[in-house]
C-alpha positions as CSV (number, residue, x, y, z in Angstrom):
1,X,96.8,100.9,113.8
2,X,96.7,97.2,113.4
3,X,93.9,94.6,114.8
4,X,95.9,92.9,117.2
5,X,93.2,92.2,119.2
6,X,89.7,90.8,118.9
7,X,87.0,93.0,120.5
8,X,84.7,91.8,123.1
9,X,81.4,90.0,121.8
10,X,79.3,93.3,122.8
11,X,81.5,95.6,120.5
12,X,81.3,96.2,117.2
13,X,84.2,96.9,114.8
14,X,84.3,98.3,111.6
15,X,87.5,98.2,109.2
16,X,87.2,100.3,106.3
17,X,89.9,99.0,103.3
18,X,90.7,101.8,102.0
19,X,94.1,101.5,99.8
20,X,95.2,98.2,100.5
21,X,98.4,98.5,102.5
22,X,100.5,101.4,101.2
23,X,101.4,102.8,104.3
24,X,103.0,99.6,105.6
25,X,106.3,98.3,105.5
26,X,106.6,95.7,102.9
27,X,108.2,93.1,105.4
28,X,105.1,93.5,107.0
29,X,102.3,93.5,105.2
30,X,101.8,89.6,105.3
31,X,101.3,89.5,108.4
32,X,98.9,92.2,108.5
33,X,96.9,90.2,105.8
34,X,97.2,87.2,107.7
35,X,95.7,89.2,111.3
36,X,92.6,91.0,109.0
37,X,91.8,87.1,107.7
38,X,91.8,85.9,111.1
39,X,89.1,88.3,112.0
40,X,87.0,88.2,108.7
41,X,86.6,84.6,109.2
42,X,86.4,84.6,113.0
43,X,82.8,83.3,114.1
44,X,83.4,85.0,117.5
45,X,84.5,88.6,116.2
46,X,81.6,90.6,115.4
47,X,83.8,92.6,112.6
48,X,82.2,94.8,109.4
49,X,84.3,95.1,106.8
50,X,83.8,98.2,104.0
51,X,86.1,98.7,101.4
52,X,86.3,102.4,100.0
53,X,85.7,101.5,96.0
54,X,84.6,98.2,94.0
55,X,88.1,97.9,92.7
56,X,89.3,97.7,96.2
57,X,86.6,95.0,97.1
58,X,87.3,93.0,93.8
59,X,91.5,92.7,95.1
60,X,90.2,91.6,98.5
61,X,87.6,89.2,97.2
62,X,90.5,87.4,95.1
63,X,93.1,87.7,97.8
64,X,91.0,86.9,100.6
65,X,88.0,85.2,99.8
66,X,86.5,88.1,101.4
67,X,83.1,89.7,99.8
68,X,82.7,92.9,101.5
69,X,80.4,95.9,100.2
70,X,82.0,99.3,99.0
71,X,81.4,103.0,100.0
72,X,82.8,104.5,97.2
73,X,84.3,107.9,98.6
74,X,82.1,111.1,98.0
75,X,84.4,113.9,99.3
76,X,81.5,115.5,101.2
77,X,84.3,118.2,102.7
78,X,85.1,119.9,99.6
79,X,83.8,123.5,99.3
80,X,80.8,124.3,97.7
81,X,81.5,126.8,94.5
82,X,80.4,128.3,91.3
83,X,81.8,127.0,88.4
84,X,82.9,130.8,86.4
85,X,85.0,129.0,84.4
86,X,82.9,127.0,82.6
87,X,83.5,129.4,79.4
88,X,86.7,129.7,79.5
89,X,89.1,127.5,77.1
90,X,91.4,126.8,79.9
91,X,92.0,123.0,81.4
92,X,93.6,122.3,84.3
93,X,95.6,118.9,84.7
94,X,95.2,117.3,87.7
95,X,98.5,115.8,89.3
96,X,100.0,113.0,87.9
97,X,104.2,112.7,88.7
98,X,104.0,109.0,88.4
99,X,102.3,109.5,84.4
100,X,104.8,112.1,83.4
101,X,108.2,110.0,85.2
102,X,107.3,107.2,82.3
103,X,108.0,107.9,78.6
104,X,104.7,107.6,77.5
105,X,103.5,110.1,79.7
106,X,105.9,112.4,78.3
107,X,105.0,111.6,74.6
108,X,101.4,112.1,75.3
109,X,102.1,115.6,76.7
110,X,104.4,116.2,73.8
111,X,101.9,114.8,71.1
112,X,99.6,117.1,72.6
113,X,101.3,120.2,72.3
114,X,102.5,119.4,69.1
115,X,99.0,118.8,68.1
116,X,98.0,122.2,69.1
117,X,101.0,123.8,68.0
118,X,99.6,123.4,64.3
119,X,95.9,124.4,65.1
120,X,96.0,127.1,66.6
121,X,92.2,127.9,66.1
122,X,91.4,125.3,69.1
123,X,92.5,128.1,71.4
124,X,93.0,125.4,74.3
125,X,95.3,126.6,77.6
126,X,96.4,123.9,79.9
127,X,97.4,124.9,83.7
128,X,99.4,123.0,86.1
129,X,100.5,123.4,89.5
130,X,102.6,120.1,89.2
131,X,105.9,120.8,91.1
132,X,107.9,119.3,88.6
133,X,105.8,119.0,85.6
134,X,107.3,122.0,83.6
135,X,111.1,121.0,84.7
136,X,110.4,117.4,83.7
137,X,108.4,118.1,80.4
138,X,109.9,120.9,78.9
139,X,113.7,119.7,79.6
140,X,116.3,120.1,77.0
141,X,115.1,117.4,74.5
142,X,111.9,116.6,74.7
143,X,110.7,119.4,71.9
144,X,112.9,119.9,69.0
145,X,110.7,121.6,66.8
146,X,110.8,125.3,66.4
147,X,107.2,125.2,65.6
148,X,106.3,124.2,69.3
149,X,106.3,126.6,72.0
150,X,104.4,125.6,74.8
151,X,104.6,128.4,76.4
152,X,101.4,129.3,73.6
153,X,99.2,127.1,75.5
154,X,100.6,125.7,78.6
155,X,101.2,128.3,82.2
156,X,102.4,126.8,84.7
157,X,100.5,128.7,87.7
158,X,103.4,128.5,90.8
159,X,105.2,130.7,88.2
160,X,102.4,133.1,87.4
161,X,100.9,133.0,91.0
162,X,104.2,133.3,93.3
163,X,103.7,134.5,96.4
164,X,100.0,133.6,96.5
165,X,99.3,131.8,99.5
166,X,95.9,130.9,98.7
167,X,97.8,128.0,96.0
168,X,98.9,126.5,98.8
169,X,95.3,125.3,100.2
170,X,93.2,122.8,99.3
171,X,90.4,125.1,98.9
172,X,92.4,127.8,96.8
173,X,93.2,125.0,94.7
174,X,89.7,124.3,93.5
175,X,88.6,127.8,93.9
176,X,91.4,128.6,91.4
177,X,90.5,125.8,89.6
178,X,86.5,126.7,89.1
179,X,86.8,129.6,88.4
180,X,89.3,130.0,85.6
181,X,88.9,126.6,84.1
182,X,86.2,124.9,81.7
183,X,87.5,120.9,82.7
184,X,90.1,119.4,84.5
185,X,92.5,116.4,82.8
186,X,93.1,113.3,85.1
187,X,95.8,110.8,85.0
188,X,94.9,108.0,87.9
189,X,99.0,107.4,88.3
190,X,97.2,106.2,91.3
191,X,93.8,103.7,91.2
192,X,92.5,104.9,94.2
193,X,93.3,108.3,93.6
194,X,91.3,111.0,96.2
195,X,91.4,114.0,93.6
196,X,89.1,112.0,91.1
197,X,86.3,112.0,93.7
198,X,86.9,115.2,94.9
199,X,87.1,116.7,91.2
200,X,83.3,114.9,91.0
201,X,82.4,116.2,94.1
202,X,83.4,119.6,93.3
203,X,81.4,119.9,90.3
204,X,83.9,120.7,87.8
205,X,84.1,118.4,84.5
206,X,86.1,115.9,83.9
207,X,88.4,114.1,81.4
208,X,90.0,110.8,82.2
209,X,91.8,108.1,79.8
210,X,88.6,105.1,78.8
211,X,89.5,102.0,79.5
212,X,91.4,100.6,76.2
213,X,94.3,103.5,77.8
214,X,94.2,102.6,81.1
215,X,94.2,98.8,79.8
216,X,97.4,100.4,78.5
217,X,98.6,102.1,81.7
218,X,97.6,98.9,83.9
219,X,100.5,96.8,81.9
220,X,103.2,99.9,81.9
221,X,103.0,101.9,85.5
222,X,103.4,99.3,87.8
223,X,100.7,100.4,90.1
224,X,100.8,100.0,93.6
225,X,97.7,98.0,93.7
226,X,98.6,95.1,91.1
227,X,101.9,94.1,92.7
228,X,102.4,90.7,93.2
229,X,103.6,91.0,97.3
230,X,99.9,92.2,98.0
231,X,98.8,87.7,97.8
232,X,99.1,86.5,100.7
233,X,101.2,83.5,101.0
234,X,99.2,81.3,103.0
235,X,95.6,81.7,101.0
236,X,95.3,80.1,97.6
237,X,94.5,82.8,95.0
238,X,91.0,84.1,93.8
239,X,89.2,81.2,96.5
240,X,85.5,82.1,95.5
241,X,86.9,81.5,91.9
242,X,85.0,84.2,90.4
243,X,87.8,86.3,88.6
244,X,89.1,85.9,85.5
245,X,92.6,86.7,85.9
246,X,94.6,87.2,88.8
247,X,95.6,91.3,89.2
248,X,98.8,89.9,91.2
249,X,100.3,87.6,88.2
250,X,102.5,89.5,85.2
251,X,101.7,88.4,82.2
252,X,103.4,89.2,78.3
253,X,101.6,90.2,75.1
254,X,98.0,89.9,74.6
255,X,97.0,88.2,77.9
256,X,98.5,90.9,79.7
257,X,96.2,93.4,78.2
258,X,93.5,91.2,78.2
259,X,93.9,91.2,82.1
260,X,94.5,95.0,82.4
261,X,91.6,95.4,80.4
262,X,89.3,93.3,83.1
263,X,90.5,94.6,86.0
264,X,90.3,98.4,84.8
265,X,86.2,97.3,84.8
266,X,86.4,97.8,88.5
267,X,87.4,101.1,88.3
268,X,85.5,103.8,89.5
269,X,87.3,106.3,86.4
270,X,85.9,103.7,84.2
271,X,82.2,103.0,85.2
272,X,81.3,107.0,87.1
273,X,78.1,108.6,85.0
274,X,79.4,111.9,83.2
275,X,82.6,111.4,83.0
276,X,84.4,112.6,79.8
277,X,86.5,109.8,78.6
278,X,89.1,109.5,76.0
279,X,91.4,107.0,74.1
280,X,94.0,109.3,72.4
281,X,94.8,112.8,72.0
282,X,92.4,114.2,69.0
283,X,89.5,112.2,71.0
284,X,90.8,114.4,74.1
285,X,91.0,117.7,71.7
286,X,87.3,116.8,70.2
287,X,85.8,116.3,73.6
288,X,87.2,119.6,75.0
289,X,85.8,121.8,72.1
290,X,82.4,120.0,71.5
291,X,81.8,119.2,75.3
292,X,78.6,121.0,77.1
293,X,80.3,122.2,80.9
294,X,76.5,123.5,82.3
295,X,75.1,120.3,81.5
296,X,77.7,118.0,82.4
297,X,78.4,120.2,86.3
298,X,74.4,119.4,86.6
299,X,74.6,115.9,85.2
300,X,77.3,115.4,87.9
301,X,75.9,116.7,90.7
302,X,72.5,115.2,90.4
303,X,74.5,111.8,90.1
304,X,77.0,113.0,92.9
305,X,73.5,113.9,95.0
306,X,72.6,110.2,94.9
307,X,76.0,108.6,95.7
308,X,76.2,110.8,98.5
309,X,72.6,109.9,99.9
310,X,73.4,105.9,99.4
311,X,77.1,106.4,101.4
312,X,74.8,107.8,104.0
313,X,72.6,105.5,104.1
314,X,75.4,102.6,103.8
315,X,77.2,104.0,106.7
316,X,74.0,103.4,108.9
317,X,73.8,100.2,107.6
318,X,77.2,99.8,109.1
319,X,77.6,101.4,112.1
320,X,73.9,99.7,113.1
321,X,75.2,96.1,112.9
C-alpha cells in the first residue's frame, strides 16, 4: 500500500518504517521515496512517522533528512513458556541461509565442528531445522578430516522429527526449542531480522556475533539494507550532516570496516542488555560452557518487561497526535 494520497487535515496518519523497501520492485522504490518525502515535509499533512528499530531510523535520517522516533519490535505474540532446557548442553541455531551461502559462513561452521571434534569433554549438541543447512554444510568437501564427524554434535531435527507436525508451527518451534535447548545461535543474515526479537521475547538466551564480526559481516554479505539504490536520487546524502559515513557508499580496506564498524552501533544485536556476544569461535565455546541460563532468562525478561511497557506507552504517544 503506497501513500498516494494526502489525508484530510482532520485525519491522522501513521507510517511505521519497518524494513526499508524490500517488498518493492527495485524500479520503483525511488519513487516511493520520493512520495513518503513529500509527506514528511508536507506542512499540511498531519503524518507520524515510526520506524521499527534505531538502525532503521539512523538509514532514514541520512537518506531523508528525516528524524523520526523508533519502536523497537517486542514480539508481544510469542507464547509464553518454560524454559526446561536450560540444563541441557544443546544449542539451537537460529536460521541463517544467507550466512551459510558465503564461504565464511561455511568456515565458521566448519571451524566449529572441528573445534569440538578434538574436545570432546565440551559435550556441546547443535540443532537446526535449516532446510538446507545440512545439504549445504556437510557436502562432499567441506570436511576432509576423518577426525570430524558432525553427526557427534550436530542433528538436524526435520530428520529426527519427520512427520511431526507440530515443526511446522511457529509455536512448536520455540516450544521445541525451550524445552530441549540451553541457548540459541544467531546469525542477523538479515539486520532487521524478526527471530532476534522474538528469541528475546521468548525468554530463551542468546548468542549473537559482537560488533568487530558483524563489522566483518557488514563489508562481506551485501545486506539488503546498505545497498546503494536505497539514496534517493533527488536528496543530497546525510542532509542533517550528523553521520559519519554514508551506509550507501562501498568503500575498500580499512575505511570500509571503519564504516561497517559505525553503522553496526545502530544495531539492536549490538546494543540489547543480556545478550551473549561473541567474536570468534573459542569466545562462542567459552560463553556456552561458563554462561548462567536462569539468570540470563530473568535478566532478559525484566529488560524485555520494560521495552514492552515503553512500546506501549510510545504507541499512545502516536496514535494520540
Amino acid at each position: 500500500v503506497l501513500v498516494t494520497v494526502l489525508p484530510a487535515d482532520d485525519v491522522g496518519v501513521i507510517i511505521h518504517v519497518d524494513d526499508l523497501f524490500d517488498m518493492a520492485p527495485e524500479w520503483m522504490e525511488g519513487d516511493i521515496l520520493q512520495r513518503l518525502v513529500n509527506v514528511a515535509w508536507s506542512e499540511e499533512s498531519p503524518v507520524y512517522f515510526i520506524a521499527s528499530a534505531p538502525f532503521v531510523a539512523a538509514l532514514v535520517e541520512f537518506a531523508w533528512g528525516l528524524e523520526m522516533p523508533f519502536i523497537s519490535r517486542v514480539a508481544a505474540y510469542v507464547p509464553l513458556l518454560e524454559h526446561k532446557g536450560h540444563n541441557s548442553r544443546n544449542v539451537m541455531i537460529q536460521r541463517c541461509d544467507s550466512f551459510i551461502d558465503k564461504r565464511h559462513g561455511m568456515l565458521f561452521f566448519r571451524f566449529l565442528f572441528k573445534f569440538l571434534s578434538v574436545n570432546a569433554w565440551m559435550n556441546l549438541r547443535f540443532f537446526s531445522l535449516m532446510p538446507r543447512f545440512s545439504e549445504d554444510l556437510f557436502s562432499a568437501g567441506n570436511f576432509h578430516d576423518h577426525e570430524v564427524v558432525p553427526s557427534h554434535f550436530f542433528t538436524d531435527l526435520r530428520d529426527q522429527d519427520k512427520g511431526r507436525a507440530h515443526l511446522l508451527t511457529f509455536d512448536g518451534i520455540w516450544t521445541l526449542t525451550m524445552n530441549t535447548c540451553m541457548a540459541t545461535l544467531f546469525f542477523p543474515d538479515d539486520l532487521a531480522k524478526c527471530s532476534f526479537y522474538e528469541a528475546y521475547a521468548v525468554g530463551i538466551p542468546i548468542f549473537a556475533p559482537g560488533r568487530k564480526y558483524l563489522s566483518r559481516l557488514l563489508v562481506s554479505m551485501d545486506y539488503y539494507h546498505l545497498l546503494p539504490r536505497h539514496q534517493p536520487s533527488g536528496i543530497p546524502p546525510d542532509p542533517t550532516n550528523k553521520f559519519l559515513f554514508s551506509p550507501f557508499e562501498r568503500l575498500e580496506g580499512q575505511a570500509a570496516l571503519l564504516q561497517a564498524y559505525y553503522w553496526a552501533g545502530f544495531l539492536d544485536f549490538v546494543t540489547y542488555d543480556f545478550v551473549s556476544r561473541f567474536e570468534s569461535v573459542p569466545e562462542l565455546l567459552w560463553g556456552l560452557l561458563t554462561f548462567d541460563a536462569p539468570k540470563t532468562r530473568q535478566e532478559m525478561s525484566a529488560k524485555w518487561q520494560h521495552r514492552f511497557s515503553y512500546a506501549v506507552e510510545s504507541w499512545q504517544t502516536a496514535l494520540m497526535f
